[in-house]
N, C-alpha and C positions, 0 to 999 in steps of 0.2 A: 324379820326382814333384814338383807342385807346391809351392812354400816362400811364402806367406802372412806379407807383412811386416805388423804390427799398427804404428800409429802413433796414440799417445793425444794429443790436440787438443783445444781446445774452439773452437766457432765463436762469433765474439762479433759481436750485430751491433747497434752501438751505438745504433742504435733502432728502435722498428719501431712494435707496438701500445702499446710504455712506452715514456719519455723516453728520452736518455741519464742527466738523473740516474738512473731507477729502474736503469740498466746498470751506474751507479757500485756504487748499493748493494749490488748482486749480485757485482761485483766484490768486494768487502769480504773477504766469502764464500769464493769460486771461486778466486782468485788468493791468496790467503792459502792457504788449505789445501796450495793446486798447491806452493807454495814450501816449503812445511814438508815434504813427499810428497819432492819433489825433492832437499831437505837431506837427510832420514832415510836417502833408502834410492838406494843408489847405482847400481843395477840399472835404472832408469828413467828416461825422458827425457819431453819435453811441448814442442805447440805452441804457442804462442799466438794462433794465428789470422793468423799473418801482417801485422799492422797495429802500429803502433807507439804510436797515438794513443790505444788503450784503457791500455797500460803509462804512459805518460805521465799520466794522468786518475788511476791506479793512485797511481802516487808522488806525486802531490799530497796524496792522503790517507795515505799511510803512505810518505814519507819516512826512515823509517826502514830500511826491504825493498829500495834502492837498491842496497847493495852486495852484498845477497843475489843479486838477480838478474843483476849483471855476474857473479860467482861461477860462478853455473850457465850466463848466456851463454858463458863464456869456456871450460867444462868440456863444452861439448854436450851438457847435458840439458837446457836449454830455449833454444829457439828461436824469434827474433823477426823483425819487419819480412820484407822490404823496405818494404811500403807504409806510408803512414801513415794512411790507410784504406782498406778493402777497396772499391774502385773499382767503376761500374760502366762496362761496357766498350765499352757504344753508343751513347748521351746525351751525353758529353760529349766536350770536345776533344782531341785527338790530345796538345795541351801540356797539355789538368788530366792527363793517365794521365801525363805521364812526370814532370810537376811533385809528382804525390806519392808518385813514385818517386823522387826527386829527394830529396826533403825529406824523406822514411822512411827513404830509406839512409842521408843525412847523420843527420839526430839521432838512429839507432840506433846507427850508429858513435861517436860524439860521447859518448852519456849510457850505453848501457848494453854494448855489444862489438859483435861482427862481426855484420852482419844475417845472416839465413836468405836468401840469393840465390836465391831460386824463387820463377817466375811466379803465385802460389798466392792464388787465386780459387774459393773452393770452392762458394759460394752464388750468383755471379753470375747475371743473365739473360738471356745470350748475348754473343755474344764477335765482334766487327768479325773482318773478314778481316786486319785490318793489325799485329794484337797483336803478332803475332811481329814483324815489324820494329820497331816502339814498346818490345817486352821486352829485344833484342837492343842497342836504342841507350844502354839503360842498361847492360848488360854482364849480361842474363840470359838463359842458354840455355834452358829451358825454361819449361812452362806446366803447371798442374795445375788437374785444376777437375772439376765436375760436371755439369753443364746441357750441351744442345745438342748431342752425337753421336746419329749414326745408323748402325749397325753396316753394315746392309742396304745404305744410300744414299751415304756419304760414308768412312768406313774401315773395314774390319774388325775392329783390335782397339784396345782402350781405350788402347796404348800406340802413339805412331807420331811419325814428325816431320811438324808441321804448318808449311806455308810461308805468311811476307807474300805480296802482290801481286808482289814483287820478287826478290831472292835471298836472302834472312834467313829463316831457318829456326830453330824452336827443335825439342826433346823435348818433347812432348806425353805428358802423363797423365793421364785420365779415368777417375776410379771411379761406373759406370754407376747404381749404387744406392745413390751419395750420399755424403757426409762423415761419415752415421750407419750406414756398411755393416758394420762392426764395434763399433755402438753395445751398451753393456753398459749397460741398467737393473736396478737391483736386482733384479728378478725374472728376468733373466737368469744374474745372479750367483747366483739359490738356484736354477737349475735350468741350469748349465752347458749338458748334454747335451739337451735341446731348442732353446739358442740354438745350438748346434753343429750338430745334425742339418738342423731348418728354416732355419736364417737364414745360418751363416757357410761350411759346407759347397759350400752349390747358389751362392754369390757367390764362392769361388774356384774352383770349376767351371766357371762362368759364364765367368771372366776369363780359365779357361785355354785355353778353349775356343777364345773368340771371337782369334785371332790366336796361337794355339798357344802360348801364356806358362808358363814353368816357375816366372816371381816374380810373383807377385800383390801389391798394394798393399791392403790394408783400413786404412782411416783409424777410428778409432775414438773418435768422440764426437758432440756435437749440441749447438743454441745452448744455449749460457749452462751449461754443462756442468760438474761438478765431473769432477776427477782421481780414477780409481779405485784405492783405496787398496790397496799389495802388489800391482801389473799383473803382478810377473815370477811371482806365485804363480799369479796366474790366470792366466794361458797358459799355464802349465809342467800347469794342471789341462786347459786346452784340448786341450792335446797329447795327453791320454789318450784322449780321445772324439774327436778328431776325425781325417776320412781320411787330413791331410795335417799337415806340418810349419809350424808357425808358429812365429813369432821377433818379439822385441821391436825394431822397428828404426824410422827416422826419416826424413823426408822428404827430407833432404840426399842420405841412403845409397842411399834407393830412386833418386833421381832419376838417381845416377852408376852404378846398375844400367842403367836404359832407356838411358845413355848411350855405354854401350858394348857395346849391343845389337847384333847383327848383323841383316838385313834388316828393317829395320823397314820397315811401308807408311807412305808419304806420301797427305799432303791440303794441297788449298789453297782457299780460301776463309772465310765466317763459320760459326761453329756456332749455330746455331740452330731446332733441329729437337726438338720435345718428345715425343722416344719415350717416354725413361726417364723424364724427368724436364718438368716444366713450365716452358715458357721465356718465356710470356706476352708473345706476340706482339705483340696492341695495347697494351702498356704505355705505349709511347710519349704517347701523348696523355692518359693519366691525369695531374688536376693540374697543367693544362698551365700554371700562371702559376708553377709552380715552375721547368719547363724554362726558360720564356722569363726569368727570372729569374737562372737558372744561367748561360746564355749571354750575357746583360749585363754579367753579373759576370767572365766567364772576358773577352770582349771587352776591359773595361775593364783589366784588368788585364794582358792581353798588350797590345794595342794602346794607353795610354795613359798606364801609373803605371809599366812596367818600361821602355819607352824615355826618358820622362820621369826617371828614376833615373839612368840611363845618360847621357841629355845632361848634368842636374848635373854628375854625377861629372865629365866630359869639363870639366867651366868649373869644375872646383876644389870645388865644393860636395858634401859626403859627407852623406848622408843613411842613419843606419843599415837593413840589411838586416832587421835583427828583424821593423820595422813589416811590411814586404813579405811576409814566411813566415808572420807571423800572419795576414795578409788571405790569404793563400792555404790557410792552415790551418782560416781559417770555410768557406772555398768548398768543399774537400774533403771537410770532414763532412758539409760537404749532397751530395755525389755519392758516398754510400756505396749500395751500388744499391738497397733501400729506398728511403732517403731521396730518392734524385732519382726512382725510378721512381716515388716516391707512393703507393705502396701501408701505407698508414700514418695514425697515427689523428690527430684533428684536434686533438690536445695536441700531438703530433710535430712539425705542421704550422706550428703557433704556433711551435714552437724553432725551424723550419728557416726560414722567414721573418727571423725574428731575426737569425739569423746573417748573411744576408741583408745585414740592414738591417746590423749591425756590420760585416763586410767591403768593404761602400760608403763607410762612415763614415772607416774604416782609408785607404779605396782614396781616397775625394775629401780625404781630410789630406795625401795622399802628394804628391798632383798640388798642394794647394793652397800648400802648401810648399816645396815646391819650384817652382813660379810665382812666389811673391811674395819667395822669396831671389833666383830671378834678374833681376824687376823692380827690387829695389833695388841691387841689382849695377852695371843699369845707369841707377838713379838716375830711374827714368821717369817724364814728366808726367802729368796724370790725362788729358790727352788724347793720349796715345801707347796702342799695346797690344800688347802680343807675340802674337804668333801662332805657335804649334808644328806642327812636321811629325815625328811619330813615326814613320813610314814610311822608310824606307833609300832612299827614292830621290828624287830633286825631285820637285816635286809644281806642278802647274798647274793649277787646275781653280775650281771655287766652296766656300768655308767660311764658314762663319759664327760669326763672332765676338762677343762679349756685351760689349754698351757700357752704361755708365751715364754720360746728360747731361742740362742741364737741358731737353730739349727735343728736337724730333725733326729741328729744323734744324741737319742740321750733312752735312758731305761728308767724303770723303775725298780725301790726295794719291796723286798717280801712274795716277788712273782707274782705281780698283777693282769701277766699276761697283757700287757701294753697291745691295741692295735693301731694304726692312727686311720681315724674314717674322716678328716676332713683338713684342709690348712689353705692357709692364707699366708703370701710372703712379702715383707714390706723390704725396700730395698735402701743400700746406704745414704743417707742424707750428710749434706757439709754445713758446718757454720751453724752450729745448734746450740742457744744460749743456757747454760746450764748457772744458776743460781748458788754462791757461795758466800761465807760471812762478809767477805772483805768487798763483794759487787756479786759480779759475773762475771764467766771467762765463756770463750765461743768453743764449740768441741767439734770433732766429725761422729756423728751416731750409727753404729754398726747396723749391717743389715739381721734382721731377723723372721720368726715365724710365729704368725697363730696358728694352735692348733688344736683339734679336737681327735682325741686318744680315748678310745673304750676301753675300757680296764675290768678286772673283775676281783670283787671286792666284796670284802666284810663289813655291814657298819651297822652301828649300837644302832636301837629303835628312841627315834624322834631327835637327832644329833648329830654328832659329825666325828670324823675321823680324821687325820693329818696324815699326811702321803709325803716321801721326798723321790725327784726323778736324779738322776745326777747324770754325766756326760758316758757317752757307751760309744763302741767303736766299729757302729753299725748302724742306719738308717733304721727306727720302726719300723714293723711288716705294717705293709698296705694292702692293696686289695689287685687279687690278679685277677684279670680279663682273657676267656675266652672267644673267638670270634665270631661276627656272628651266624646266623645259622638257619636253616632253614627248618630244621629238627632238634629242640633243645630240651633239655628238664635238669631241675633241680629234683635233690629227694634227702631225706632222710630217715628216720626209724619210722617215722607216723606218715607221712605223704611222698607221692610224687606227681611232680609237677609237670606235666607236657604240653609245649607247644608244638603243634604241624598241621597244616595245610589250612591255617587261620583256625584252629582250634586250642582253647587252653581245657588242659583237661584236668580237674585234681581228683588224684586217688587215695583212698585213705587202705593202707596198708594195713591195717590191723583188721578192717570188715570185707576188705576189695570194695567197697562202695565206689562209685566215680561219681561226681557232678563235673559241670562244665560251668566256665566259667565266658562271658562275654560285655560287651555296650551294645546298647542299641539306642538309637536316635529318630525322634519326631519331632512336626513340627506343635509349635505350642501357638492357637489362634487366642489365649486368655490373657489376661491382664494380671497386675501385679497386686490380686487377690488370690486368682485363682489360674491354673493350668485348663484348658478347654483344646480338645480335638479339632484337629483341621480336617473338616469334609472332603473326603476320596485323598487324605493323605494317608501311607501307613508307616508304622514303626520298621525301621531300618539296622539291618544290625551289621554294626564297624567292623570296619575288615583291617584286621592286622596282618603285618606282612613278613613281619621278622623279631627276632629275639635274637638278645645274648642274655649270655651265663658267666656269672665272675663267683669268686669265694674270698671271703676278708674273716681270718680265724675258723671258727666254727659254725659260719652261717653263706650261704647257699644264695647267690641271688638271680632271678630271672627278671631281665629286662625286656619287653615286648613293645614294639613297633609299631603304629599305623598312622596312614595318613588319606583323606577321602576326602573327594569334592564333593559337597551334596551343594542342594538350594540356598541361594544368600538368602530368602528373606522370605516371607509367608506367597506374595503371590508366585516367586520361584517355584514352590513346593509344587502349584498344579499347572504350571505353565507347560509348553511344548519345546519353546525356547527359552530355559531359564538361564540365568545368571547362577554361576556357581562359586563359593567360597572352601575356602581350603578349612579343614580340620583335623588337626595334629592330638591327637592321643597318646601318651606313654604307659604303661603301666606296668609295674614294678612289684613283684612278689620275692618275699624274703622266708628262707628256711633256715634253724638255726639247730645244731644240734642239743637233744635234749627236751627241746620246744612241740609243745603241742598245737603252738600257733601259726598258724602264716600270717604273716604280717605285709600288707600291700599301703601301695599308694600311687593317687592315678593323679598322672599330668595334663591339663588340658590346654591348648593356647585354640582358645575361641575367636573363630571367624567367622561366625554364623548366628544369624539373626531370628529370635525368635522361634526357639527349638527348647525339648526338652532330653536331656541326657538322663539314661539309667544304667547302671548296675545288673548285670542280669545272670543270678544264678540257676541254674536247670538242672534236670533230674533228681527232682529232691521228688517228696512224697506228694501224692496228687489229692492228698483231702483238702485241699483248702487252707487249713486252717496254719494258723502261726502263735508263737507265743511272744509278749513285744514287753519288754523291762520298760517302765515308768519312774514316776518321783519316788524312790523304794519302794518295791512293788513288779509284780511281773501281774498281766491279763492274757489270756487267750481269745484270739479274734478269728473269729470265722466269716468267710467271703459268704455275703448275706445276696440272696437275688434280688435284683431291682425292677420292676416291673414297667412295661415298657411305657405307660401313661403316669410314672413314677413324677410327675408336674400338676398332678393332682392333686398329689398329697404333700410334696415340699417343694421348696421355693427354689432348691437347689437340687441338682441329682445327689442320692448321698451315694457318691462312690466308695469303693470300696480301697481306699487311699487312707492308710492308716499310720499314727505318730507313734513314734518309738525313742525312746532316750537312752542310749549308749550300745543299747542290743538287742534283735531279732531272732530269734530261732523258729526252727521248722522241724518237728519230731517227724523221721522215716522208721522205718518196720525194724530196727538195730540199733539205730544208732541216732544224732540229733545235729543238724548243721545249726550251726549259730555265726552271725554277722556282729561284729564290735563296731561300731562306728566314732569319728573322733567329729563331733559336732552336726551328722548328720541322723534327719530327724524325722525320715518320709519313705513308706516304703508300701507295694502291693502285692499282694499274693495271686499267682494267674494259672491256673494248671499246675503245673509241677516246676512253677519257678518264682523262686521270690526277685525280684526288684526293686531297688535301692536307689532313690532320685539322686543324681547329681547337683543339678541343676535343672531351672526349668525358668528362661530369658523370654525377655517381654518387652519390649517399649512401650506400653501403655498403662498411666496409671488407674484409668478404670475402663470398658467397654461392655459395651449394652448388646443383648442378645447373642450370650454366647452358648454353644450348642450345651453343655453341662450347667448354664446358670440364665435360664431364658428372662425379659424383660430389662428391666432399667440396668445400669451399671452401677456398682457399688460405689459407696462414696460418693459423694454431691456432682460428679462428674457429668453428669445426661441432667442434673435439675435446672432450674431456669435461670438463665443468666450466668451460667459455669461457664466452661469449658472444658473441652477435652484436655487432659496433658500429656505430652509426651514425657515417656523415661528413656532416654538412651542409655544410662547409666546402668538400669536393669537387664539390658542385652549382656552384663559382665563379659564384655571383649577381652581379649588378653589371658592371660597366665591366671590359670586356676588348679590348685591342688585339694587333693582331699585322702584322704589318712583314715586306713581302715584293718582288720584283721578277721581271720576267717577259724573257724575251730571243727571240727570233727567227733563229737562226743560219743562214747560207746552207752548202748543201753536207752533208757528212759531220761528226758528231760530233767536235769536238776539247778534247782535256783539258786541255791549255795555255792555252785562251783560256778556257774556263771557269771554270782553278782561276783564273786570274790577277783574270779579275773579282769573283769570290768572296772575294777578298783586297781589291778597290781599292774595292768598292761600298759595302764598312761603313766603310771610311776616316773618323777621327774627326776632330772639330773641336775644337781646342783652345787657347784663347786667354786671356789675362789682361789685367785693366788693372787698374792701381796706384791706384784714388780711395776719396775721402774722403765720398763721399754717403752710402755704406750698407755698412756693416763687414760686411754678413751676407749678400752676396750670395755669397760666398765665406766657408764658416763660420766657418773657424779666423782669418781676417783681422783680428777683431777681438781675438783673442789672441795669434800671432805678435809678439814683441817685434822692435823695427826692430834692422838690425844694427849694429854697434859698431864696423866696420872695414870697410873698401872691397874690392873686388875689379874694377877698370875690367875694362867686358865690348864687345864691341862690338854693334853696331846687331844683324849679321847673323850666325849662326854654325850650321855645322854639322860633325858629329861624327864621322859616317860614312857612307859610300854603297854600294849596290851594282848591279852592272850591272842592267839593264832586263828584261834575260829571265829572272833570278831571283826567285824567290819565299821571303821570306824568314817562316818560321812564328814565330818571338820574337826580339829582343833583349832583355837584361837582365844586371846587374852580375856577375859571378863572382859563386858562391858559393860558391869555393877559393880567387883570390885578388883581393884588394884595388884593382888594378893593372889591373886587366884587365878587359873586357866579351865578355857572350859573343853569338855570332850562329848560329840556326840554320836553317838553308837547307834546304827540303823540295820533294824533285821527285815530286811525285804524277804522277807519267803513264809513260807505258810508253818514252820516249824519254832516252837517257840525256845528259844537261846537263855540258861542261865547264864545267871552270873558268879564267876567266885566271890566268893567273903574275902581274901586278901584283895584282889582287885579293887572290890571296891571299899576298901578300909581308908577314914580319912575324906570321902566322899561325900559330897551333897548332892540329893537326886532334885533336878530343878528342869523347867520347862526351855523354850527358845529364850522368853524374856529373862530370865533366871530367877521365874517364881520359885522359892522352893516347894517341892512336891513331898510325898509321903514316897517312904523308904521302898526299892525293889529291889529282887535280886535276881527278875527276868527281862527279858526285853519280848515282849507280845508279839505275835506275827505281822507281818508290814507295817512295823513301829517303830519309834526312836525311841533310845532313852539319853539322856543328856546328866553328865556327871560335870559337877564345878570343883574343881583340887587348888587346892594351896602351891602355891611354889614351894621348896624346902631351898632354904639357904646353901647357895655352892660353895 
């Protein structure tokens, strides 16, 4: 007979349609009681939800309940972390999942006892294919969760082991009717034997069925949920009404059941399939300036403040780790999946902005500090300027450096090929009190320039170089403009680029292939879950009107044109007489010689309500199918039919709107287009075009009966006593950009050259100079006190390198020990990567948390391996 584990939890999710303060004050409440429940009565145990950052928020306010809850950590009745927020598991990068996996196990270990080690994701909306490798790198066997199975289509029962792309495999547990499938509301508690008969009965029937289970898992609670007072009375009353044996038991115990399960079925790939449950497929593009925002942020911080940290420490300079874990502790809270999916009110919207803006603040202190200690280090003139390679490998190519001089005449040594692609000019100021031993004296301050100068340049792998510009008797070369045009193109060895008669057309010269390139615009009738079609509306595609063409050095630019009234607002769309708003479009393609890239980026100033924008490329190959880079890892997706009574079998249409991280491709009969994206994250495949969401605006935070997601609306919106909310905010009016790059591959699909570009094309620029014009061009500059003691540094220096065919996912300082840096090395592809013996000489092979592991010298297909190295004395 079936044995029904009951496991009392509460789901917390620190915002959604209320703040997180409003979550604090609930807190107050809900975790006070849970603690006091937990003290009295020694029979019962509780989750916390898996996240650590709500307990933390907790003891800030009650400081007191600290030692209460190591108490109960340490005695297994309550249960905390791993993560430090409840992630979401498709929008972001492969490093934010394990970085707050990282920093949830440390400070649960740290402040309150042993975390809860399981994958446990109970709200998520939908799950990459590559979790289990990402869960595993931290040292957790399995995954729990609720969203995305299909019994019919992908395994038969809610228990199974799910595999990576590679050989990492966890235990998988799926409770089909949610985290609230053993939910007890008062009115269940006064009428036991109907919540018995209809609700908890036919759900471990259900689960015994589907995959022949004799343990069933019921999780018992719902968001923001108090502790049911005396659980062990009520089950022990359970037990009399119902068919089957139920026991008080906890997530640890159930998991080490399925784990010494005999035949369990296996699966591999992503969940995302909304039988049970709603997994809101076009989430992706909800809110989009929040993704594109997350990805800047996660950018900045793997690519320029944690190698940056790492070079320091290598030249003797220690910069505490705190700053670093709090800049990553703001980015986290915005990727609780809420929060990054956007489905959320435009008070939330205002926090998570915020955080945002603090996390940049934290993130450009980090770099600016550590710049201007190793500037003075080595003593530099205003006209020298360091230049950084936070990359593991040398580096050749073009950066751009940020100078301030009096003027725009000036060169540089060694032929850097100086261009200047940007400047700003501040003009003479009188009466300017300059600081000297004896007071101050008042001065006139010269007018001057900032500037941004692309150079091309040599520099050591993972360090920096010193550059001097001096005065020249000539302006920089800039950028010349021709006019514009009715018929334009850029081109060179690999493409050319044409615009006429509203057509962009790119051809790749090495196949004669052509695709074309365009926008097209609908409106969007869904809310700020999902995108949903408007009845007798169609997609529209943007009429551009004109182009110019400019060239700045070696690179080729076409700039394109349009502007279109469509419908302000949804009932516009099918009106006779609508109202119309304006929509300005720019888009910007760059050819550079040498480059196999084009490099774009589209401008948008949005005037229009309630629409979705795409990307739309054409005449690629007509199977369907696409191939979409993941959390390292590539999948192939194929456009699946859906059948027209497709509300039979799920709750949601499952369109065929699929997530992609960094890059898309489409194999034709030669050759293979590939899309780079810089934060976006949604794309369809339609005939012989792929489409690439821009955006997709909304004013509503939930709406009932929409034509892709029929009944209630998501979210407590339509339940009793809500109300609807508006978002204006989600309309994102205004100036929007988005940053992207196009490629042309000869031959057969390859993962190796795609991931590798995908890693060198966002490659940052990173430079300083030590002057005295303007303190604020660099914030903190003006406050940084100079140093007090020397550290002689040299001109040139680097820290560490790694071979060429490696692709390296983060560097950053231990955060076990002091001494050491760590490196992690990720082989997305299906081909398995040695290692040399010099390389890794000196090395510790160690997981995310920096368990040490046993010795390798490969990295396994869609895997990491993570090396811990010593600093060596400079």
């Amino acid at each position: 007979m079936p044995k029904a584990h009951f496991v009392q939890h509460t789901h917390w999710d620190r915002e959604w349609y209320f703040t997180t303060s409003d979550a604090l004050v609930l807190s107050d409440q809900v975790f006070t009681e849970m603690l006091d429940e937990l003290t009295r009565n020694e029979k019962v145990n509780f989750t916390l939800d898996g996240q650590s950052s709500i307990i933390d928020e907790y003891v800030e306010i009650h400081p007191e309940k600290i030692e209460v809850i190591r108490k109960l950590v340490r005695e297994n009745k309550l249960f905390v972390g791993p993560w430090y927020t409840q992630t979401d598991a498709l929008l972001v990068d492969a490093e934010s999942i394990l970085r707050n996996l990282i920093i949830g196990i440390n400070e649960t270990s740290l402040k309150y006892g042993n975390p809860m080690m399981l994958g446990y994701l109970p709200d998520t909306f939908g799950f990459n294919a590559q979790l289990p490798t990402i869960l595993q790198h931290a040292g957790i066997d399995n995954f729990l969760s609720w969203r995305g199975l299909n019994f019919e289509k992908l395994v038969e029962s809610p228990y199974f082991v799910w595999k990576g792309l590679g050989n990492k495999k966890v235990y998988a547990v799926n409770f089909p009717f949610g985290y609230m499938t053993g939910l007890l509301y008062t009115d269940a508690l006064d009428d036991l034997t109907e919540f018995v008969n209809d609700r908890l009965d036919p759900a471990i029937e259900f689960n015994s069925i589907h995959g022949n289970n004799d343990d069933i898992l019921i999780p018992s609670g719902i968001d923001q949920k108090s502790m049911v007072e005396n659980f062990d009375d009520v089950v022990q009353n359970i037990n009399k009404i119902s068919k089957y044996e139920n026991v008080i038991s906890d997530y640890p115990t159930f998991v080490n059941i399925i784990r010494n399960k005999e035949n369990l079925p296996s699966y591999k790939g992503e969940l995302r399939e909304p039988v049970y449950s709603r997994i809101h497929r076009s989430i992706g593009s909800v809110r989009t300036q929040i993704k594109l925002e997350n990805y800047k942020l996660e950018q900045k911080l793997i690519r320029r403040v944690e190698p940056l940290l790492a070079i320091a420490k290598g030249l003797g300079i220690t910069i505490g780790k705190g700053l670093l874990v709090k800049a990553w502790k703001k980015l986290l809270e915005n990727q609780a999946h809420d929060s990054i999916g956007g489905c959320v009110s435009d008070n939330v919207a205002v926090d998570i902005h915020h955080r945002f803006k603090q996390a940049n603040e934290l993130a450009d202190g980090i770099e600016n500090l550590v710049a201007k200690r190793i500037a003075e280090f080595l003593n530099l003139k205003e006209n020298e300027i360091i230049v950084f390679n936070t990359d593991a490998k040398p580096f050749n190519g073009n950066k751009v450096v940020h100078v301030v001089a009096p003027d725009k005449n000036i060169k540089f040594e060694n032929g850097l090929s100086p261009i200047l692609v940007g400047e700003k000019y501040y003009p003479a100021r009188q009466n300017i009190k300059r600081e000297i031993p004896k007071g101050h004296i008042f001065i006139d301050e010269p007018p001057y320039y900032e500037l941004d100068i692309q150079i091309n340049i040599d520099l050591p792998a993972l360090g920096y170089k010193v550059i001097r510009f001096e005065t020249s008797d000539h302006e920089l070369q800039s950028r010349t403009v021709s006019q514009d045009s009715d018929y334009a193109y850029i081109e060179n060895e690999y493409y050319k680029v044409k615009f006429s008669e509203d057509a962009i057309e790119l051809q790749s010269l090495k196949d004669k292939s052509i695709s074309r390139i365009s926008i097209v615009d609908c409106a969007n009738d869904g809310d700020t879950y999902d995108f949903s079609p408007l009845l007798g509306d169609e997609e529209k595609l943007f009429t551009f009107n004109s182009a110019k063409v400019s060239e700045l050095g070696n690179t080729k630019t076409m700039e394109i044109f349009g502007e279109m009234n469509l419908p302000y607002d949804l009932p516009d769309r099918l009106s006779e007489n609508p109202n119309y708003g304006d929509l300005k479009v720019k888009l910007t393609l760059n050819l550079s010689n040498g480059s196999d890239l084009i490099r774009g980026n589209i401008h948008i100033n949005n005037k229009i309500l309630s629409h979705r924008l795409r990307l739309q490329i054409s005449e690629l190959n007509n199977d369907q199918k696409s191939i979409a880079q993941i959390q390292n890892g590539f999948i192939e997706n194929t456009v699946e039919e859906i059948s027209e009574d497709w509300n039979k079998s799920y709750v949601e249409k499952p369109v065929n709107i699929k997530i992609f991280d960094k890059t898309v491709s489409v194999q034709n009969v030669d050759n293979y287009f590939t899309f780079f994206g810089e934060g976006l994250k949604e794309y369809e495949r339609i005939d012989d075009s792929l489409f690439i969401t821009l955006m997709s605006t909304t004013g509503e935070l939930g709406k009932p009966d929409l034509a892709w997601r029929p009944g209630r609306a998501s979210g407590d919106t339509t339940n009793e006593g809500h109300i609807m909310m508006p978002t204006p905010m989600a309309q994102e009016l205004g100036e929007n950009s988005f940053s992207f790059a196009l490629r042309v591959g000869q031959g057969k699909f390859d993962e190796t050259i795609i991931a590798k570009i995908a890693q060198d094309w966002v490659s940052p620029s990173v430079s300083y100079q030590r002057q005295m014009l303007n303190k604020f061009i660099n914030r903190l500059d003006n406050k940084i006190w100079p140093l007090q003691s020397s550290n002689k540094l040299e001109l040139e220096y680097s820290l560490f390198s790694v071979p060429e065919n490696l692709i390296v996912s983060s560097i950053y300082p231990s955060y076990s020990n002091e001494d050491s840096f760590i490196v992690r090395l990720s082989n997305p592809t299906k081909e398995t990567i040695t290692l040399d013996n010099e390389f890794l000489k000196g090395a510790k092979v160690v997981n995310a948390i920096e368990k040490e592991l046993a010795e390798t010298d490969t990295i396994l297909p869609y895997d990491f391996v993570t090396l811990m190295y010593q600093y060596t004395p400079n």
